[in-house]
LOTORSE-926195 format. One record per residue (C-alpha): residue in three letters; x, y, z. Coordinates in steps of 0.001 Angstrom, whole numbers, padded with zeros to 6 digits, always signed. Each point is the difference from the previous one (the first is absolute). Last residue first. Layout:
ALAXYZ;...
END
This chain:
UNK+002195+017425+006379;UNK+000391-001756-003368;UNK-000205-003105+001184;UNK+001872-003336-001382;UNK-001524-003369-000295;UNK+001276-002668+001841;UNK-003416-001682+000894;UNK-000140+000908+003814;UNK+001793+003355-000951;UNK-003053+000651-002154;UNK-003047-001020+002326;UNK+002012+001651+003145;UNK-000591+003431-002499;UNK-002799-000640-000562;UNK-000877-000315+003692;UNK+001926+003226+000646;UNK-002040+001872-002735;UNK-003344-000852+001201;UNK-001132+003033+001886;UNK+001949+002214-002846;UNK-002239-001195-002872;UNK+002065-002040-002592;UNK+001737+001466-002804;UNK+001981-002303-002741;UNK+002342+002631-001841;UNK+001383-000721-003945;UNK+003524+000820-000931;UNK+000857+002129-002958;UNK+002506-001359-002166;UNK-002131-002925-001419;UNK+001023+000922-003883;UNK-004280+000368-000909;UNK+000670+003126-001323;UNK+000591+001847+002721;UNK-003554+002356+000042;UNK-002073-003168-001005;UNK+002059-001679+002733;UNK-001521+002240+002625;UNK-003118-001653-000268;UNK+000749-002367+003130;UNK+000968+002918+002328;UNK-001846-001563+002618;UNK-000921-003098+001021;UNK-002623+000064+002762;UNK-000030-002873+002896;UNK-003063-001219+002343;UNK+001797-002187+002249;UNK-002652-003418+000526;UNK+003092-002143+000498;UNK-000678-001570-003413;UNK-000425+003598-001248;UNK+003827+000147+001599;UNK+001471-002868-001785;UNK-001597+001005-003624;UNK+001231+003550+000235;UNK+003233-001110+001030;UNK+000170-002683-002872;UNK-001341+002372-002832;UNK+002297+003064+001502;UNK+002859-002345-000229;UNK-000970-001358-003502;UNK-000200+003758-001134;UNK+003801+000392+000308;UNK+001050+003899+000460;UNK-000833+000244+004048;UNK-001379+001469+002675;UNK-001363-000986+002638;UNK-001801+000288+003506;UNK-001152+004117-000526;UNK-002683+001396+002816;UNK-003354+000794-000978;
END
């Protein structure tokens, strides 16, 4: 798996995730739990994975709808 974004504002990873299951991009968010350890204050970011063979097509799939990319 190959990193696409990452970033502190859950409505991001909602929309990116959404756009790229609508493309048929399997995605994982990771580091979602993390805030437990934080204390829910946002400063660690959140990762969106996607499997290396489709990581350039997400990644067209985010620039195509002004989102930013991690990698």
């Amino acid at each position: 798996m190959k990193e696409l974004l990452r970033s502190n504002d859950p409505t991001v990873i909602a929309f990116a995730s959404a756009l790229l299951r609508g493309e048929g991009i399997d995605c994982f968010e990771m580091d979602v739990n993390m805030s437990v350890l934080e204390g829910s204050i946002g400063i660690l970011p959140r990762r969106m994975m996607v499997r290396a063979e489709d990581h350039e097509r997400a990644q067209r799939v985010m620039r195509d709808n002004d989102l930013p990319t991690g990698a």
